[in-house]
C-alpha positions as CSV (number, residue, x, y, z in Angstrom):
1,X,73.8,127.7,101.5
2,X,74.0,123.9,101.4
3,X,70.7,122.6,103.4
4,X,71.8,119.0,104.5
5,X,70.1,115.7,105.6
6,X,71.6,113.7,108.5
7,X,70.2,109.7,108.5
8,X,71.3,107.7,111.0
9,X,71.5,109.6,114.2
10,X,73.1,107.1,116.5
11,X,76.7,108.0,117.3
12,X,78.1,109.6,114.4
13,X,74.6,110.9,112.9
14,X,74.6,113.7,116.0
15,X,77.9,114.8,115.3
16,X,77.5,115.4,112.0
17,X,74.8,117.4,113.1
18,X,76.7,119.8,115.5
19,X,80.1,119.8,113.0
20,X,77.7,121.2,110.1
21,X,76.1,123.4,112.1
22,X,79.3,125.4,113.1
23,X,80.0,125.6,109.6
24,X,79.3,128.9,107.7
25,X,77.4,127.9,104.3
26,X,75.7,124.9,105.7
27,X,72.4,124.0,107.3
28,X,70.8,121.1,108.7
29,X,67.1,120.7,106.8
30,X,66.1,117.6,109.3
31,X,67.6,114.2,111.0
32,X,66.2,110.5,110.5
33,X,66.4,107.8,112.4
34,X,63.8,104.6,112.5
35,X,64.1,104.9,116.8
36,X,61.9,107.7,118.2
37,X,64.2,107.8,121.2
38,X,67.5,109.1,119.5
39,X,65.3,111.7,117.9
40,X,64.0,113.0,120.8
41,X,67.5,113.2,122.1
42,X,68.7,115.0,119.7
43,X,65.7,117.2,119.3
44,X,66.7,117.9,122.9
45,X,70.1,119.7,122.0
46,X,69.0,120.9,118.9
47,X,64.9,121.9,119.7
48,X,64.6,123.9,116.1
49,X,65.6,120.4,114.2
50,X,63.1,118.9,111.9
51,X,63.0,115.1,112.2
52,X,61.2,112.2,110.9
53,X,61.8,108.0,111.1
54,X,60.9,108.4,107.1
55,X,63.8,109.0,104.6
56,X,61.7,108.7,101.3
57,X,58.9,111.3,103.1
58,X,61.6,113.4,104.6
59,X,63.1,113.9,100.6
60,X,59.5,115.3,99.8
61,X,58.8,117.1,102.4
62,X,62.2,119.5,102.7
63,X,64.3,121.1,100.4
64,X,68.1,119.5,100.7
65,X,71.1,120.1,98.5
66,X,73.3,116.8,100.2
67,X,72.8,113.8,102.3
68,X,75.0,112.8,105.2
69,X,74.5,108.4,105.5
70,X,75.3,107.7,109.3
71,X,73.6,104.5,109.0
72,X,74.6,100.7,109.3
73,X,76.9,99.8,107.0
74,X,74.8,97.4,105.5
75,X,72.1,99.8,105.0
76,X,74.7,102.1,102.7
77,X,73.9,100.9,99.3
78,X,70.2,101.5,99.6
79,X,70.4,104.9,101.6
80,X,73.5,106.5,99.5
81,X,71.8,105.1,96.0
82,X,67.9,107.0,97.0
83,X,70.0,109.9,98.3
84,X,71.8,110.6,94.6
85,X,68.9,109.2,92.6
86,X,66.7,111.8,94.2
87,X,69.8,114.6,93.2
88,X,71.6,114.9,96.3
89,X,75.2,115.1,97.2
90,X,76.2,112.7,99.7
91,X,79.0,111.9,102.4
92,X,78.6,108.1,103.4
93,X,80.2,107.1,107.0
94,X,82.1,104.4,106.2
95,X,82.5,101.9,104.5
96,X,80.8,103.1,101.4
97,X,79.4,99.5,101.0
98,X,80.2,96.4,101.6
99,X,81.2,95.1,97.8
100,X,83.1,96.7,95.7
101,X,80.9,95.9,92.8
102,X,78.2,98.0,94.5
103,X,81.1,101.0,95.5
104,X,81.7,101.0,91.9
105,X,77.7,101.5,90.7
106,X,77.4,104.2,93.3
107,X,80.3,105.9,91.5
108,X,78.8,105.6,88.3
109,X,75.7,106.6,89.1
110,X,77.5,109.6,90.9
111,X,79.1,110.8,87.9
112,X,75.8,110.3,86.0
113,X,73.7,112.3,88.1
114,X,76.7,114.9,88.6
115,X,76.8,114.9,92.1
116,X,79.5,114.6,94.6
117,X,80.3,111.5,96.5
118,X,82.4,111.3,99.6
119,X,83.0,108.8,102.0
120,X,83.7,109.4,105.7
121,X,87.3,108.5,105.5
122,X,87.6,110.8,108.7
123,X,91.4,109.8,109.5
124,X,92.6,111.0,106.2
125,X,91.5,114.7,107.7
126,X,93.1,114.1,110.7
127,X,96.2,116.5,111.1
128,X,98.5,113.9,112.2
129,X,98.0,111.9,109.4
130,X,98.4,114.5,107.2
131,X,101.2,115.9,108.5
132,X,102.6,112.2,108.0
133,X,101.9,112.2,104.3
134,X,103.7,115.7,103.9
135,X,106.5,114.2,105.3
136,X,106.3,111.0,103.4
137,X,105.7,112.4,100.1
138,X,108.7,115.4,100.5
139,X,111.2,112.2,100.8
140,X,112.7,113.2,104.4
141,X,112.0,109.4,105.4
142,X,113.4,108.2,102.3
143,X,111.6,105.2,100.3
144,X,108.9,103.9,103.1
145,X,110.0,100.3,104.0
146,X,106.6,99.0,106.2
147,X,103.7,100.3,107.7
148,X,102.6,98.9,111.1
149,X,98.9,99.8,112.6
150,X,97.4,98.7,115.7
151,X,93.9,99.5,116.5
152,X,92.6,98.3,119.4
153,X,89.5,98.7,122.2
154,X,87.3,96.8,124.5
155,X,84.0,97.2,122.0
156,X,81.9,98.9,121.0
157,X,81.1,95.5,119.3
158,X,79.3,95.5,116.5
159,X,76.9,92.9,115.0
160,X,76.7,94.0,111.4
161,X,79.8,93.8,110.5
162,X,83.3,92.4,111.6
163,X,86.5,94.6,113.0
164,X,88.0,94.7,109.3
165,X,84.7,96.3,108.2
166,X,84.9,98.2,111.5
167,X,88.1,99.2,112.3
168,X,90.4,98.3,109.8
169,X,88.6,100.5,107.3
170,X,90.5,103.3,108.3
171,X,94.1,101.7,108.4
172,X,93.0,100.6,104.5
173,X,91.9,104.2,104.0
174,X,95.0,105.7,105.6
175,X,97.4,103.3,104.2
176,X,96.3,103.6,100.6
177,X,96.6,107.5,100.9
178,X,99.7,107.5,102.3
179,X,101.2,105.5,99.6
180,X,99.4,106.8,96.8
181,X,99.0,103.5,95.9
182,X,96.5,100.2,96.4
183,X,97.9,96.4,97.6
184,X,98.2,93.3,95.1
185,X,98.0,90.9,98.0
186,X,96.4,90.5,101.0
187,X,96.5,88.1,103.9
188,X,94.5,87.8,107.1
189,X,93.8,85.5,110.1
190,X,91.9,86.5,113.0
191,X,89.7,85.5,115.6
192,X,85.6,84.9,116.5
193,X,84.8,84.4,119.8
194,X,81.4,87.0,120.7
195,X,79.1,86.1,118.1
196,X,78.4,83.4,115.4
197,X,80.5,84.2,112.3
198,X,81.9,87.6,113.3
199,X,85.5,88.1,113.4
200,X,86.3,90.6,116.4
201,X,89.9,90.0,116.7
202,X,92.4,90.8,113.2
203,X,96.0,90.3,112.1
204,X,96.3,91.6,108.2
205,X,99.5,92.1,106.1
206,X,99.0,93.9,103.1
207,X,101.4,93.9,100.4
208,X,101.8,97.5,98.1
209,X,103.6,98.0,94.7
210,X,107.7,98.6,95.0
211,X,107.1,95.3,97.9
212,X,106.4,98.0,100.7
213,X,104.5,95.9,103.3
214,X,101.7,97.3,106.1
215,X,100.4,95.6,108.6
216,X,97.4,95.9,110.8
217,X,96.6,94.6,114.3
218,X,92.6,95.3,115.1
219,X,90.6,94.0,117.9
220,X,87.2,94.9,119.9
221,X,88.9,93.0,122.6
222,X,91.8,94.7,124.6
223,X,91.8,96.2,127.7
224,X,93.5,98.9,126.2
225,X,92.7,101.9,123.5
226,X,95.0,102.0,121.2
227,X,95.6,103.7,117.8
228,X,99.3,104.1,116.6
229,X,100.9,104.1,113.4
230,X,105.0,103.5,112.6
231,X,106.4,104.2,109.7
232,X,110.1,102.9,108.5
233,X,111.6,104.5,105.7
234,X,115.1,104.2,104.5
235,X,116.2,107.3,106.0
236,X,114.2,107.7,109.1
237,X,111.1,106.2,110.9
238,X,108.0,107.9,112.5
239,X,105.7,106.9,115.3
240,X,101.8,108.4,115.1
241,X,100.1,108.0,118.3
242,X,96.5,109.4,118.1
243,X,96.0,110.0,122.1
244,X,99.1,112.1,122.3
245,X,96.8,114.8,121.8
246,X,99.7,117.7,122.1
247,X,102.5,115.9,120.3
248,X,100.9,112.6,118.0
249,X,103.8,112.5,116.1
250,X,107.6,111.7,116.6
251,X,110.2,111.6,113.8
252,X,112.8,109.4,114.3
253,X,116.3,110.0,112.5
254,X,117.3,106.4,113.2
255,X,117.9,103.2,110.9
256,X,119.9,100.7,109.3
257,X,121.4,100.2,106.1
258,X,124.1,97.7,104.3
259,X,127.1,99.4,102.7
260,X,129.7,97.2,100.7
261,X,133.5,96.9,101.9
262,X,135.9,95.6,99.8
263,X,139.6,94.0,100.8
264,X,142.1,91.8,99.2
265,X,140.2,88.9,100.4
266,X,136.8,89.6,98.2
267,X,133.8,91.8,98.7
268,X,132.1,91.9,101.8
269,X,128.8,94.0,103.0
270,X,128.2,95.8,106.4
271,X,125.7,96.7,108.3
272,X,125.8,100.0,109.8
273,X,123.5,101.8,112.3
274,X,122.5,105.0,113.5
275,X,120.7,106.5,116.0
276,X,120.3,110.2,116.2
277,X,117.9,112.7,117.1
278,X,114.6,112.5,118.0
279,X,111.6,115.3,116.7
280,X,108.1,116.7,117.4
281,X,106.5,118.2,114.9
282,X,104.0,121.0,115.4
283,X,100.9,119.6,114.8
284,X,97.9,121.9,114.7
285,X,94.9,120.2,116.7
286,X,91.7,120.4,114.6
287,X,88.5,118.5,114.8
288,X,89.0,116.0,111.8
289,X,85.5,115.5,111.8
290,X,84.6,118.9,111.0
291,X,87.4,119.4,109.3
292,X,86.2,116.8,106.8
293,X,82.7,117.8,106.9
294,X,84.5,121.7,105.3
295,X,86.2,119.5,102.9
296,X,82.6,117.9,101.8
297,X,81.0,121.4,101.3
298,X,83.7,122.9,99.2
299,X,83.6,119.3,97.0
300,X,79.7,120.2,96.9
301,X,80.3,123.9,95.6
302,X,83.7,123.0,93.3
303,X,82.1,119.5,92.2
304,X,85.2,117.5,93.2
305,X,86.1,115.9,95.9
306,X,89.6,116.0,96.9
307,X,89.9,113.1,99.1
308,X,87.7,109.7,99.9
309,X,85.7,110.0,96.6
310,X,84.2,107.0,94.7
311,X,86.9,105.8,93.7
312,X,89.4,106.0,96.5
313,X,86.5,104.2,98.5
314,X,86.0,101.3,95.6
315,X,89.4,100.6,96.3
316,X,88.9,101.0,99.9
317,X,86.2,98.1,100.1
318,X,88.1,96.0,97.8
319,X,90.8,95.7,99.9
320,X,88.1,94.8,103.0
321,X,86.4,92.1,100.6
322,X,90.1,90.1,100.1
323,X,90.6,90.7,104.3
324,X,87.0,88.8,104.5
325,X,87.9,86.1,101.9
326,X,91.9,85.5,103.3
327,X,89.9,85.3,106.5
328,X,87.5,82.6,105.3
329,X,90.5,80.6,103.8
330,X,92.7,80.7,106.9
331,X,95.3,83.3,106.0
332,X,95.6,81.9,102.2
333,X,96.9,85.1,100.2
334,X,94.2,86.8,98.1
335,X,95.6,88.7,94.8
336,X,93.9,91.9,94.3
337,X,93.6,92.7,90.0
């Protein structure tokens, strides 16, 4: 039985709570939260809970095999670095941190301490997306071309950190895994118009290995909610719509490619098109969420983690630290080493 702590019990903190406690082989052993309020409220759906505003007393006072981090991001070093000193295993929401120098200590000190780290990467359990990277990586789109995102909302605006922190961490997230792969460049303008310094409003183009290009559209202000995906490979193209709960995905057997002609007259190339059928995959609706939270317990009992571990979420933040300084230089290109 893996006895688990949930800190942060804000949005996602109470849904951890309910996910693990559906979950055969897992157990919440308490929640904290600094606000008395949201404890009450959550003692109110779940009156057996233990809670405490204390993480440091809570460590002492129950026994816990794992740590679930549902705190601000910029509280995530601190909290995820306490939680493994003190011999727990730990799934961070995301970001893991905000630097990749710090990502890269908390993986360290992982390894050191033998413990598994996760981060909530929640999209790359979501069975759209995953469907996506089956079809991707068995070559029935042929070599992947671009990668367009758009995530869009009005709010919930945050003040801690901006949308590419925000919302754009799980475009990084699902790009990189659908690639298999981590951009050299990045480049990124965007707009601040709620709050001093604080970029609500994004427009990023990433640039991967092999010159495959993604971009990502992400904004706190629309009036719409919006989170699609297309993907155009050589041989066909795929749309990912998230709110199509029955049918997220469509793959498209339509594209364009140049073929070379010869005559008398010299060599000449052609353009042709086509434009064919149109499919649904079936798509099995699961809670990616709890979903993910499985996936963390069986990395607790097998000691890896199979997706969203240290190092996937290093590489993660450093692509959200070149967003941030392409940002601060006005959509100057930032090389990633």
């Amino acid at each position: 039985m893996t006895r688990v702590i949930v800190v942060g019990c804000g949005h996602w903190g109470p849904l951890h709570v309910r996910a693990f406690e559906t979950l055969p082989g897992a157990e919440v052993a308490a929640a904290v939260d600094s606000d008395p309020a949201r404890l009450s409220r959550l003692k109110a759906l779940h009156p057996g809970l233990r809670t405490g505003t204390d993480f440091a007393r809570m460590l002492k006072a129950v026994k816990a095999d794992a740590a679930v981090i549902a705190t601000p991001s910029a509280t995530h070093y601190r909290l995820v670095r306490v939680a493994l000193e003190h011999g727990l295993h730990v799934l961070c929401e995301k970001p893991l941190c905000l630097t990749s120098s710090e990502a890269l200590e908390l993986g360290a000190l992982a390894r050191r301490k033998k413990r598994v780290l996760m981060t909530g990467h929640v999209f790359l359990f979501n069975a759209g997306i995953v469907k996506l990277k089956e079809l991707i990586d068995s070559g029935e789109l042929g070599g992947i071309h671009y990668l367009s995102f758009t995530r869009t909302n009005l709010g919930p605006i945050r003040s801690d950190v901006n949308v590419a922190y925000d919302l754009a961490a799980h475009d990084v997230s699902i790009a990189n895994w659908l690639l298999d792969a981590e951009p050299r460049r990045v480049s990124a303008t965007g707009g601040v118009f709620l709050q001093d310094r604080i970029h609500d409003v994004l427009f990023a183009t990433l640039t991967y290995p092999e010159d495959r290009l993604v971009h990502i559209q992400a904004s706190w202000l629309n009036p719409k909610k919006v989170r699609q995906l297309t993907v155009v490979g050589a041989k066909k193209m795929v749309s990912w719509d998230d709110l199509e709960l029955n049918s997220p995905l469509a793959v498209y057997d339509r594209g364009a490619q140049v073929t070379p002609e010869y005559s008398s007259y010299g060599e000449f190339l052609r353009v042709s098109m086509w434009d064919a059928d149109v499919r649904l995959p079936k798509v099995r609706t699961q809670e990616p969420l709890k979903v993910q939270n499985e996936a963390f317990l069986e990395a607790v009992r097998t000691g890896k983690a199979s997706r969203s571990g240290p190092g996937f979420s290093a590489e993660v933040v450093a692509v959200l630290e070149a967003i941030n300084e392409s940002l601060a230089k006005d959509g100057e290109p930032v090389e990633l080493s």
